[in-house]
TORDRENZA-122334 format. One record per residue (C-alpha): residue number from 1; residue in three letters; x, y, z. Coordinates in nm, 3 decimals, decimal comma. Layout:
! TORDRENZA-122334
<site num="NUM" residuo="ALA" c1="X" c2="Y" c3="Z"/>
...
//
This chain:
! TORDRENZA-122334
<site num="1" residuo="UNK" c1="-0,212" c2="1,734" c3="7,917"/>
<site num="2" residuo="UNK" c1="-0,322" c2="1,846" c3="7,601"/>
<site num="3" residuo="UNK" c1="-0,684" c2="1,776" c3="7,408"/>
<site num="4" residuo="UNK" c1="-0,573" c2="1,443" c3="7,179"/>
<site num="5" residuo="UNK" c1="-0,355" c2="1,351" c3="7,513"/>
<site num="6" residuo="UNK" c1="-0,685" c2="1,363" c3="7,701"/>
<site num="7" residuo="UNK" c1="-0,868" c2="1,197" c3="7,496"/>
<site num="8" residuo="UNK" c1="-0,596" c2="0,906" c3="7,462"/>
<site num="9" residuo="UNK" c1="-0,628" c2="0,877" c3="7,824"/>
<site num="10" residuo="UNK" c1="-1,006" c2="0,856" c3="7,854"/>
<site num="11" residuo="UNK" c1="-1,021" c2="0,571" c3="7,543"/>
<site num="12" residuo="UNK" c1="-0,724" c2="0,340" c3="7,729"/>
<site num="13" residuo="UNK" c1="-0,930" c2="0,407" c3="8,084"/>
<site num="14" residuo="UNK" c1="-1,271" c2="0,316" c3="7,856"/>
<site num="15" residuo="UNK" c1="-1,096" c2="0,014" c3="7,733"/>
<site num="16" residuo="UNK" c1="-0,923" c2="-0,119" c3="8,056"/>
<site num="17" residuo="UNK" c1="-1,297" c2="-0,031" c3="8,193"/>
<site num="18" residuo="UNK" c1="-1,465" c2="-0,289" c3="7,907"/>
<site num="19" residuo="UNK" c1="-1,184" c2="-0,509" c3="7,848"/>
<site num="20" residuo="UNK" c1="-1,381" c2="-0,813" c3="7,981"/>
<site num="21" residuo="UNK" c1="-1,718" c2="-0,696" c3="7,794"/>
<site num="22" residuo="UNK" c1="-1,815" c2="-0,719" c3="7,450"/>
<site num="23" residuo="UNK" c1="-1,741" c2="-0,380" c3="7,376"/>
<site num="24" residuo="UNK" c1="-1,565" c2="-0,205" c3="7,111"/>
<site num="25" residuo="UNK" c1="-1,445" c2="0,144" c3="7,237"/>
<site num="26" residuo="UNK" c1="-1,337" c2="0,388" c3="6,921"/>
<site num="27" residuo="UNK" c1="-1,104" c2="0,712" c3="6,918"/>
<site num="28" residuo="UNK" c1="-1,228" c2="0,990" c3="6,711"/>
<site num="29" residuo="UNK" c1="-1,435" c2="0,766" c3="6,504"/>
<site num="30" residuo="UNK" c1="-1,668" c2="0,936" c3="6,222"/>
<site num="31" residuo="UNK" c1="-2,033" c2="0,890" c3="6,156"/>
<site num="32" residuo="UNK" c1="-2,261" c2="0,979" c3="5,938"/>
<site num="33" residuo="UNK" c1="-2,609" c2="1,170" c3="6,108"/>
<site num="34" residuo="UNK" c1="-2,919" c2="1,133" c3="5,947"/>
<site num="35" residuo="UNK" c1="-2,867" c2="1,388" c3="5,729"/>
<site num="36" residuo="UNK" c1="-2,585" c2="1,305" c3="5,558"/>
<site num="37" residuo="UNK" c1="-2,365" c2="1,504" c3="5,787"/>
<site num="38" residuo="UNK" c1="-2,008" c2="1,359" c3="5,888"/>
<site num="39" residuo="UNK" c1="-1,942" c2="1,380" c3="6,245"/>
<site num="40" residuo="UNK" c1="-1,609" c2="1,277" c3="6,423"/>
<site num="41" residuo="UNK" c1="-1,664" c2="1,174" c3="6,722"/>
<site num="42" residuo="UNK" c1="-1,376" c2="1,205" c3="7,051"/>
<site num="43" residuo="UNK" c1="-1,471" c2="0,839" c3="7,142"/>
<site num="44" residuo="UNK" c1="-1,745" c2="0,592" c3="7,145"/>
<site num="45" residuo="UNK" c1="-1,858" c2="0,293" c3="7,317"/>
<site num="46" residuo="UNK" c1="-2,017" c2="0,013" c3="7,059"/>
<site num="47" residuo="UNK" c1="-2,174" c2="-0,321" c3="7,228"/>
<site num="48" residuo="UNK" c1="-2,476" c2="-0,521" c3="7,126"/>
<site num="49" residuo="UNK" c1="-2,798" c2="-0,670" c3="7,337"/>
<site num="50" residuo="UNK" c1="-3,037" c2="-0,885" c3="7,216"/>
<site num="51" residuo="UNK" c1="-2,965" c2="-0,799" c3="6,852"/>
<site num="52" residuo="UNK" c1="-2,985" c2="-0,397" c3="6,887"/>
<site num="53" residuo="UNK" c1="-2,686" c2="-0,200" c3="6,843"/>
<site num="54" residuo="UNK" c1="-2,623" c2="0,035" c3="7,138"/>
<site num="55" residuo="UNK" c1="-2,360" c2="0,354" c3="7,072"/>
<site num="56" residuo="UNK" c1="-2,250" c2="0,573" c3="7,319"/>
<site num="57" residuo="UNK" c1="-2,032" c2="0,901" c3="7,247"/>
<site num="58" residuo="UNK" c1="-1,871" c2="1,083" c3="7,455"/>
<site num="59" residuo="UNK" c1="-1,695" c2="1,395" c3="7,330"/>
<site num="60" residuo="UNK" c1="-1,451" c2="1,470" c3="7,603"/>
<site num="61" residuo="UNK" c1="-1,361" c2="1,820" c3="7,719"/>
<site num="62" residuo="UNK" c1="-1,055" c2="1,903" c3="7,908"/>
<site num="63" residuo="UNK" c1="-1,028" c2="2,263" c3="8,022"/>
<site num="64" residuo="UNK" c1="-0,742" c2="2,436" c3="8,272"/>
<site num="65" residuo="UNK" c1="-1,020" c2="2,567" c3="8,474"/>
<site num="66" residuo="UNK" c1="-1,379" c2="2,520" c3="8,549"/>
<site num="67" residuo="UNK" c1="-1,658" c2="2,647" c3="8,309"/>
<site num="68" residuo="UNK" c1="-2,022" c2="2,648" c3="8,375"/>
<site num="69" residuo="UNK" c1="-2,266" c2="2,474" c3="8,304"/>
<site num="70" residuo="UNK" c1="-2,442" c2="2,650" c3="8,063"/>
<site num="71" residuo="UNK" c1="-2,111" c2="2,576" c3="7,839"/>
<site num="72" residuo="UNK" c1="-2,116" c2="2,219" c3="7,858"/>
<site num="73" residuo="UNK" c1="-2,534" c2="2,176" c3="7,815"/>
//
């Protein structure tokens, strides 16, 4: 399984996961950071509560072995 396949696989496990939630789950979506700075993003989770906007990214990583943790903090 390659990166993009990986990532694929995590958005259509994210969406069967949310499918009966308001949730809107994006793959490789970009945003814009404070300042000014474009940032794709693997895939993110959009939803709203009580009028705030809630977005959660998750920038997947799929490696042939194991790393430690040091890489992934």
């Amino acid at each position: 399984m390659t990166g993009p396949d990986y990532e694929e696989f995590l958005a259509d496990l994210y969406g069967e996961m949310t499918a009966e939630l308001p949730v809107q789950v994006f793959l490789r979506r970009t945003y814009r950071g404070l300042s000014g700075q474009d940032y794709e993003i693997d895939l993110s989770l959009e939803f709203q509560v009580l009028g705030a906007r809630y977005v959660t990214f998750i920038e997947a990583k799929h490696y042939r072995a194991r790393i430690a943790v040091g890489e992934v903090l």
